[in-house]
N, C-alpha and C positions, 0 to 999 in steps of 0.2 A: 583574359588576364594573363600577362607571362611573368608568371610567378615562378617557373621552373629556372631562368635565371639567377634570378634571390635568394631561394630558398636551399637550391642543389639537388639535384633528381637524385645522386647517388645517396647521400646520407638519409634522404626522403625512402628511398628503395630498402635501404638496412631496414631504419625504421619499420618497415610496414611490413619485411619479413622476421623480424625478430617478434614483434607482435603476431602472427601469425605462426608462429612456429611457436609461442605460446598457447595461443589457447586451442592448437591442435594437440599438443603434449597433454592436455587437461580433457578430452572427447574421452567418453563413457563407452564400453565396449558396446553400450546398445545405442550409440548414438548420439547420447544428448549430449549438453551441455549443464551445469548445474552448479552453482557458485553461494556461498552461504548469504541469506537474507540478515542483516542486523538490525535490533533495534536496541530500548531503553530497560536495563534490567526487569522492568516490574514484572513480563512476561517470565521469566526464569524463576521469579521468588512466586507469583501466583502459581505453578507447576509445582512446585518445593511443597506452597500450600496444600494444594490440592493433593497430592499425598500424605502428606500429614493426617487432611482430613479422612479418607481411606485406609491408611494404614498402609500405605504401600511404599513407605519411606526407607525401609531398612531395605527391600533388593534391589535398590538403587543406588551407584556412590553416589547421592546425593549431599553430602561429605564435600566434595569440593565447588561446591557453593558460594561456599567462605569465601576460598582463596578470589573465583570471580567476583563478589562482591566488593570484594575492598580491594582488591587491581580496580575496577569501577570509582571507586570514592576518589572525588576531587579534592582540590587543598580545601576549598568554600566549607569541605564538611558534608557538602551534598551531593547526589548522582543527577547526572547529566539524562534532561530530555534527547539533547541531540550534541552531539561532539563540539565544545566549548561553549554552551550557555553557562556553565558557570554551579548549576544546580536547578530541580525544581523541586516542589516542596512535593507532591503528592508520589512523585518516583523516588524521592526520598526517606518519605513514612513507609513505602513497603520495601527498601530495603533495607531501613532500620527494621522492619516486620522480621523480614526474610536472615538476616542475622543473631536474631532473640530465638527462633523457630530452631536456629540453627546451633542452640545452646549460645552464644556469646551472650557474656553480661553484662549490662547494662551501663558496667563500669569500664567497659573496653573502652581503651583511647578512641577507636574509632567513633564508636558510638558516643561518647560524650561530645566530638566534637561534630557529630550529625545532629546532634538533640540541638543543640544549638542554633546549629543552621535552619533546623526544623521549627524550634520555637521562635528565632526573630521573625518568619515566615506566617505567623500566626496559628501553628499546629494541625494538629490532623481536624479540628473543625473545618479549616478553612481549603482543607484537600477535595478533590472530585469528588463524585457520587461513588464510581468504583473503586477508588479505594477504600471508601468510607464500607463499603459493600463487600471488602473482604477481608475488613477487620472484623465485621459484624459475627462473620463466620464463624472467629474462635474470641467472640465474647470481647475484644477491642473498642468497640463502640456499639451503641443503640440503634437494633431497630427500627427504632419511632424516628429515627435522626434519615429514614431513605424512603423514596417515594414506591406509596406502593405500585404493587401491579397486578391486577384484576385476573385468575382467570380467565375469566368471559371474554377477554379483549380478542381469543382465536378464534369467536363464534360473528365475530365484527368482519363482513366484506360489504363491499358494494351494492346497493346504491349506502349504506352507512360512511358520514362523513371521516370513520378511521377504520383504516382495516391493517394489519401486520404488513399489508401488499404497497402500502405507501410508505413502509417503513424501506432503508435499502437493504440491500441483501445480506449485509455486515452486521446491520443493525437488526433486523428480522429473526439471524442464525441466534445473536445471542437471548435476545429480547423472549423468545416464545419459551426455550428454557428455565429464563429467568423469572418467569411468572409460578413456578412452580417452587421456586426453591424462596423468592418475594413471598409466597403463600406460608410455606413449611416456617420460615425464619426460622433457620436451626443453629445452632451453637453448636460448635463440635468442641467437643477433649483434646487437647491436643499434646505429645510431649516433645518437649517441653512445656509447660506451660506456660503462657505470658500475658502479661498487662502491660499496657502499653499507656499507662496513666499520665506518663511523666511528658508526654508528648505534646498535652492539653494545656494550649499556655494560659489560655484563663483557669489552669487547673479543672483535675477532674471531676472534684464538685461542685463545679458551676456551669456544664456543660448543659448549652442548652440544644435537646435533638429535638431538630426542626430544621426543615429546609429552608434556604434562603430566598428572600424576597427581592425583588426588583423596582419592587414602587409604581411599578405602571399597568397596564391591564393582562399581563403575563401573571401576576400574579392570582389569577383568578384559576386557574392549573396546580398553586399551590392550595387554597381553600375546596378545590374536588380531590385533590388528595386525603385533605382532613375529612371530608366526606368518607371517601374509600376508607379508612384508617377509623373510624365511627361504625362505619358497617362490619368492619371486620371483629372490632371488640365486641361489637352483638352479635356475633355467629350472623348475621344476614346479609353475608355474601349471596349475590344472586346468583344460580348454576355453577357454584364452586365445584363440585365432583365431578362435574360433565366439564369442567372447563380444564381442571387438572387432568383429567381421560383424554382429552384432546390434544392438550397440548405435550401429553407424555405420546400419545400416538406421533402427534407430527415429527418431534424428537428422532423417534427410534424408524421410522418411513425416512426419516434424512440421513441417515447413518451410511455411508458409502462401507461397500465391502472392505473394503481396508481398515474402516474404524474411523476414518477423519467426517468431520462435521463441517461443511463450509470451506474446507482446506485451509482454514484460520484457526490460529489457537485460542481467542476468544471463547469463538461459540463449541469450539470442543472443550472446553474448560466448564463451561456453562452448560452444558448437554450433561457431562458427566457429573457435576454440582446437583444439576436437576435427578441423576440417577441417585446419586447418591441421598435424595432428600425424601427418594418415592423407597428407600432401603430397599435397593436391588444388592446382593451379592456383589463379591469381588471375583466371585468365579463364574461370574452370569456373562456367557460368550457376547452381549454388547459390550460391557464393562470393560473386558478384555481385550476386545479390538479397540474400543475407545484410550485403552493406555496404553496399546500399541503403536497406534497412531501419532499418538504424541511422544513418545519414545522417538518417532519417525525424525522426528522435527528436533532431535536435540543434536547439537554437537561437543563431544568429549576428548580430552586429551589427558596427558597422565595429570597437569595440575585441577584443571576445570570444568565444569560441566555448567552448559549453558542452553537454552531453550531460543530458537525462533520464532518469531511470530506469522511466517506462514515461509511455502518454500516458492521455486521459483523455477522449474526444470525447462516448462513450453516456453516462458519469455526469455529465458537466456538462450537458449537455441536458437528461435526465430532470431534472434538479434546478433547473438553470431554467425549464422548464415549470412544473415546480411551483413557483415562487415566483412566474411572473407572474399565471398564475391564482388562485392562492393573496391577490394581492397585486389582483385586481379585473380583471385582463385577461379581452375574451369569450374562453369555452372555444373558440370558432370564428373565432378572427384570424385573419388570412392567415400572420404569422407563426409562430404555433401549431402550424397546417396544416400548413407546411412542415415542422416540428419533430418531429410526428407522423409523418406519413412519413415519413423519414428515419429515423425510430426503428422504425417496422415494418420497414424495408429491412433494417437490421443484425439483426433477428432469426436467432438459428441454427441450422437446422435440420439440422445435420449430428450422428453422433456423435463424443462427446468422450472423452479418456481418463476420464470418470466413469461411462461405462460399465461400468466393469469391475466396479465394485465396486456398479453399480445398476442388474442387466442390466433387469429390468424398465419401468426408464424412458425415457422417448422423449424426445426433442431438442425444446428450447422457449424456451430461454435466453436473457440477452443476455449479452457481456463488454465489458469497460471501455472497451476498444482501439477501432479503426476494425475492423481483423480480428484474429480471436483464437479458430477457430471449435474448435480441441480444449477451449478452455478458459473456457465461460460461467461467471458466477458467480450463486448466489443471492443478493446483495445487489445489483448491478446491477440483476436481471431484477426485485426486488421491487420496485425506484424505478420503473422502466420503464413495469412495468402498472400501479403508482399514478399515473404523469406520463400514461397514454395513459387509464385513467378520467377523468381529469379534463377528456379533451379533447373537444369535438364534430368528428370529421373526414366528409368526404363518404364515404368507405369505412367505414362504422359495420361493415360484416359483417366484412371483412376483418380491422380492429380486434377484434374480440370472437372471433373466430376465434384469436389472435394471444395475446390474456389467457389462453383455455381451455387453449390448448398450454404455455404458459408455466407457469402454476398449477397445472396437472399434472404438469410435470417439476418445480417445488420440492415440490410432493407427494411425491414419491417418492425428494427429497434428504434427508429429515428422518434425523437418526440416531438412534439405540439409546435415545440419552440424553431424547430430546425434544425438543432446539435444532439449528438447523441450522448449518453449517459454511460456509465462503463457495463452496468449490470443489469438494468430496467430502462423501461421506459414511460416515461412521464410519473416519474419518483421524486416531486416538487413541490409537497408539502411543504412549504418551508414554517408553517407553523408547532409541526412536532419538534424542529430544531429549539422551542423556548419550554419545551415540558423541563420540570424539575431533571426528570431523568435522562436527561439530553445534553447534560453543561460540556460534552466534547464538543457537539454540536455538529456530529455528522451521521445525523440521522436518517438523512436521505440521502439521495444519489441523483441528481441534478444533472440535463446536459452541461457538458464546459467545454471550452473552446479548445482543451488539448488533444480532446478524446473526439472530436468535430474534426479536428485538423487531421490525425489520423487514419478516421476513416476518407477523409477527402484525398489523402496519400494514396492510399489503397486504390482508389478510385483510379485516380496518373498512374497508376499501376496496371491495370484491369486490359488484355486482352482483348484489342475492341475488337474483335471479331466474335467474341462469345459474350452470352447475357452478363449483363453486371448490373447497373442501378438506374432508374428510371433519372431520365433528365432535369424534370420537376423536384425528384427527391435531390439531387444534386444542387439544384439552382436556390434551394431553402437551406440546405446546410451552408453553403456561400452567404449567402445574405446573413444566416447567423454570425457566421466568422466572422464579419467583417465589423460586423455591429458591435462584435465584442473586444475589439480593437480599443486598447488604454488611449486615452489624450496624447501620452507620452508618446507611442507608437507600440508596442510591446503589448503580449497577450498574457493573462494567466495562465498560471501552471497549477490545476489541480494535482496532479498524479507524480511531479516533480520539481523538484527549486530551481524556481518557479517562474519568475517570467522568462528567464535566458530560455528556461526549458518549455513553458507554453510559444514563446515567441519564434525557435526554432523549426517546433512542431508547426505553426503556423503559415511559416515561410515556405518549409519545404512542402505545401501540400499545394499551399497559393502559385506556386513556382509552376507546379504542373498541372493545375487544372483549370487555371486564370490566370496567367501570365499578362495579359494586357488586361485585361477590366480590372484583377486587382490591382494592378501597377502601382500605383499611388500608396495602397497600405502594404504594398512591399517594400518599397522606396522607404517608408517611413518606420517600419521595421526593422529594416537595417539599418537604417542610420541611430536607430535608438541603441540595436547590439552594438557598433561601433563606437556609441558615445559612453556605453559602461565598459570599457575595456580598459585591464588592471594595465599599472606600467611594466609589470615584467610579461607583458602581453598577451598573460593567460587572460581568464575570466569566470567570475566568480559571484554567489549571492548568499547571503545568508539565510538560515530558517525563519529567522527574524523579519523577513519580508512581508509573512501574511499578516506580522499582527503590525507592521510598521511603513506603510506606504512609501515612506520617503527613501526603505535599503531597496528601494525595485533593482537588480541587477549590480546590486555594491556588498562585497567578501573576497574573502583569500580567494586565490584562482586555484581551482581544481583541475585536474584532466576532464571530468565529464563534462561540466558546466563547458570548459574550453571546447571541445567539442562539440557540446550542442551548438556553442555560438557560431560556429565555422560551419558547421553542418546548414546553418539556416543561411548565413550569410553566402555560402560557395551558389545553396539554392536559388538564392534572390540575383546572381549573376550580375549582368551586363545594371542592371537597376542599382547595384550598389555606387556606382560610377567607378569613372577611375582612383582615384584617390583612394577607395578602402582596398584597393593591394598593398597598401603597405602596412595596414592592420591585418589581412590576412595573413601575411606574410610572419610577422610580428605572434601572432597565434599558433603558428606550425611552428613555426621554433621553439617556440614554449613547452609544445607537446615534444617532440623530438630530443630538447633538452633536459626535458624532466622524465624521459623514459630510461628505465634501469637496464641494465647488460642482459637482463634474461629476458628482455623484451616486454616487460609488464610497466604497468604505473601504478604510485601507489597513493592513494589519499586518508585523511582521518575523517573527512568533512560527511555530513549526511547530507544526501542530493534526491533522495527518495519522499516523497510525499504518502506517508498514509489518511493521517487527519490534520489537514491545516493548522498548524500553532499548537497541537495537540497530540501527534504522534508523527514520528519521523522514521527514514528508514535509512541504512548504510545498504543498497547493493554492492557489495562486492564484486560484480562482472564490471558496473557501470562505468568504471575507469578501465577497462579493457577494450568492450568492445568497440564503445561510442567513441574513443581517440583513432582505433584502425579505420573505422569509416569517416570520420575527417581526414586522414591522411592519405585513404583509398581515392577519397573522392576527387583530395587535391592533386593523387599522381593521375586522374583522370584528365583533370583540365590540363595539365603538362603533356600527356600523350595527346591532348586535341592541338595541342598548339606548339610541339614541338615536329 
């Protein structure tokens, strides 16, 4: 491609050092990288809660709540799942929650013009299970209205058709906590005190608690509830003491030294729920580390205070490694260096709950978090040893020692199907996704084609001079990828919005590990990225894509989106033909043009995938790093062809 006519190597060269001279300004004395995770208020007002519930409200400003809550509120009246849906109704009952909690009355402008939004919406009846779940807490709604959850369910493994092990590891951290505090059903005091009656649009005397039916053989999940819910009003729960003893063990056994549970603030929210349900102390040194931890995770300034839903130090590193290299930095900078180490340090070599289900494999992983050591994932660990290939460090053995172990344990995560999963393997239940208690509906952890394409990167990565992946395990994850190729041409994106971003991930793994056998569903690939391209030549998808087949690769154009698309497309080369240079071309400009004087981009858009149609995430690196390595990548093809 000679793009480097078109585009301008010079103004190409600012670009990619103004970038770069960003987000080397922002390196951590110890190396990392680390950029704030966003998501949907509700995590901020559940923390608010859950001090409330403790009492641990007052030595915290948690005082400026307010002001981030209603900076939050839309004109609609309601708070946004993801940056311009407009409102949803279940992030909007708890932060009307989280405002009442917070003394505002009930007559505050804002709140009248939330209740409203809340009631044409059908009310808090017609909200999730979780929210329903932590209204319950301070007496907002009925017990009888949430499905139970059995002690016993932790004395359930294998060969038993349900075991916590088929749950994912998301849903596991919270779920075994929340069996204890499902059991206790406690009402807490809180002050202020609040009802939230007005919420109930059939009114709050006519509320019927009971879970919702579906009309078809799902609901046969609801009538074993009323079962459970039967046994529980006669005391004949079966091994309720031994199941609450168990499940309080497994709790405080997952407790990482720092206090974090899962390195998500779910299941630390739900651990400490759980503590606080078995009346453990507020000065009982788990307790403490547990609201340290979450302390960890908040970010404050002088107007607001705000809570994340999990952090992000290992994958924004690995991924800025890879964009400055990628982008012309030596593999042997001093900063690099540090970046390197640092990323070896957090390797984990401990066992994690993926043993259960993968007793054969050994500990090699990296996770998201600073510590996270029950819970490595395989998309992580595949950035990791792509970001530490790419580097020269003075511990080359160390290093290479570090890739074997690593590449060995995703070895041995691959499932049944051929793709791999992020955090288990063969976590494909897909029937626990219809239990009442399941309406997010990401109960399990399924291979998917973005987290298959990653590790198949990794693979075009690998040193063929040293062990890396059996060729059999290789030639099953191919044939998955392929197979899960849309009609359109385009792949899902579990883990990000969402097909730009599975289809990228796709391209660039098929680029280097089947260049001519996948040919075909490269070709077709690209030409799908080419055919959703915005006219101001970015590119762009909305969240709306997983519940809406027809937005596959249609929204405002973002830098990151624009960049995955380039990222895949620069991959797919010579396949694109000639004629997509002047959509490439058309895309670097885009980024170049929308980049600011101090070298960064800025977007509002969420690009991050947690739960499909159900929780979304704002990375804030994601518009940094992902445009330097499209535009590294494109001064690469320039230096080949100039």
């Amino acid at each position: 491609m000679q793009l480097h006519s078109e585009v301008g190597l010079d103004r190409l060269d600012r670009a990619v050092a103004a970038s770069q001279r960003y987000l080397l300004s922002h390196q951590y004395p110890e190396g990392y990288w680390w950029a704030e995770l966003e998501s949907n208020v509700t995590i901020t007002v559940e923390v608010l809660l859950l001090h409330k519930i403790w009492g641990t409200d007052t030595v915290r400003p948690l005082h400026k709540i307010e002001a981030y809550l209603r900076q939050q509120q839309r004109e609609s009246g309601g708070w946004e799942l993801f940056y311009g849906d407009g409102g949803s109704l279940s992030t909007s009952v708890e932060a009307y929650l989280g405002l009442r909690l917070l003394g505002v009355p009930a007559g505050d402008p804002a709140l009248v013009k939330a209740r409203t939004f809340i009631l044409e919406r059908g009310g808090i009846s017609k909200t999730r299970i979780f929210t329903k779940f932590h209204l319950a807490l301070v007496g907002c709604y009925n017990w009888r209205g949430l499905p139970s959850i059995p002690p016993w369910i932790v004395f359930c493994n294998p060969p038993f058709p349900f075991s916590i092990y088929e749950m994912s590891s998301w849903a596991r951290g919270s779920t075994v906590p929340l069996a204890i505090v499902f059991d206790k059903k406690p009402v807490y005091p809180v002050e202020p005190s609040v009802k939230l009656d007005e919420l109930f649009a059939e009114g709050s005397a006519n509320v019927r608690y009971e879970l919702p039916r579906n009309n078809d053989w799902s609901d046969a999940f609801v009538w074993l509830d009323n079962a459970f819910k039967l046994a529980e009003d006669w005391n004949l729960v079966p091994l309720r003491q031994e199941g609450l003893k168990a499940a309080e063990r497994w709790v405080i056994e997952r407790q990482e030294v720092t206090g974090d549970w899962g390195g998500i603030i779910p299941a630390m929210l739900n651990s400490m729920l759980a503590l606080r349900s078995l009346d453990y102390s507020v000065d009982d040194p788990i307790v403490v580390r547990g609201f340290q931890a979450i302390d960890n995770f908040v970010l404050e300034d002088d107007e607001v205070y705000r809570v994340q839903p999990c952090i992000s130090p290992v994958w924004d590193t690995a991924w800025v490694v890879r964009a400055l290299v990628d982008s012309g930095m030596a593999s042997d900078a001093p900063e690099l260096v540090a970046a390197g180490r640092w990323l070896l340090e957090r390797q984990i070599l401990d066992y994690g709950d993926w043993r259960v289900k993968n007793p054969q494999g050994e500990p090699g992983g990296w996770a998201f978090e600073f510590d996270n050591r029950f819970y490595p994932d395989v998309d992580d660990t595949a950035v990791v040893v792509m970001a530490l290939e790419q580097l020269r460090l003075p511990e080359e053995a160390l290093k290479r020692q570090a890739i074997v172990r690593a590449t060995q344990w995703v070895a041995t995560m691959q499932c049944r199907a051929g793709g791999w999963a992020a955090f288990d393997i063969d976590n494909d239940s897909d029937w626990l996704n219809l239990l009442p208690y399941s309406d997010l509906k990401a109960t399990i952890d399924p291979n998917t084609a973005d987290v298959t394409a990653r590790v198949l990167e990794m693979i075009g990565y690998l040193d063929p001079q040293q062990p890396g992946i059996a060729r059999e395990r290789c030639d099953r994850a191919l044939d998955y990828l392929l197979d899960e190729q849309e009609p359109e041409g385009c792949w899902f994106g579990r883990w990000g919005v969402n097909y730009i971003y599975g289809t990228s991930g796709a391209l660039s793994a098929l680029a280097l590990v089947a260049p001519q056998h996948a040919r075909d569903a490269i070709e077709r690939g690209a030409a799908w990225l080419l055919g959703v391209q915005n006219p101001d030549g970015g590119w762009g998808e909305t969240c709306r894509s997983y519940e809406d087949p027809t937005l596959k690769g249609k929204g405002v154009s973002t830098a990151s989106q624009t960049a995955w698309a380039l990222i895949g497309l620069l991959a797919a080369g010579d396949a694109t033909g000639s004629y997509a240079q002047q959509f490439i071309v058309r895309g670097v400009e885009y980024l170049i043009g929308s980049q600011l004087e101090n070298g960064r981009w800025e977007e509002a858009e969420f690009t991050g995938t947690g739960f499909p149609e159900h929780f979304f995430l704002r990375y804030h690196y994601y518009y940094q790093y992902f445009p330097l390595i499209a535009l590294g990548r494109t001064r690469q093809i320039f230096a080949g062809r100039t």
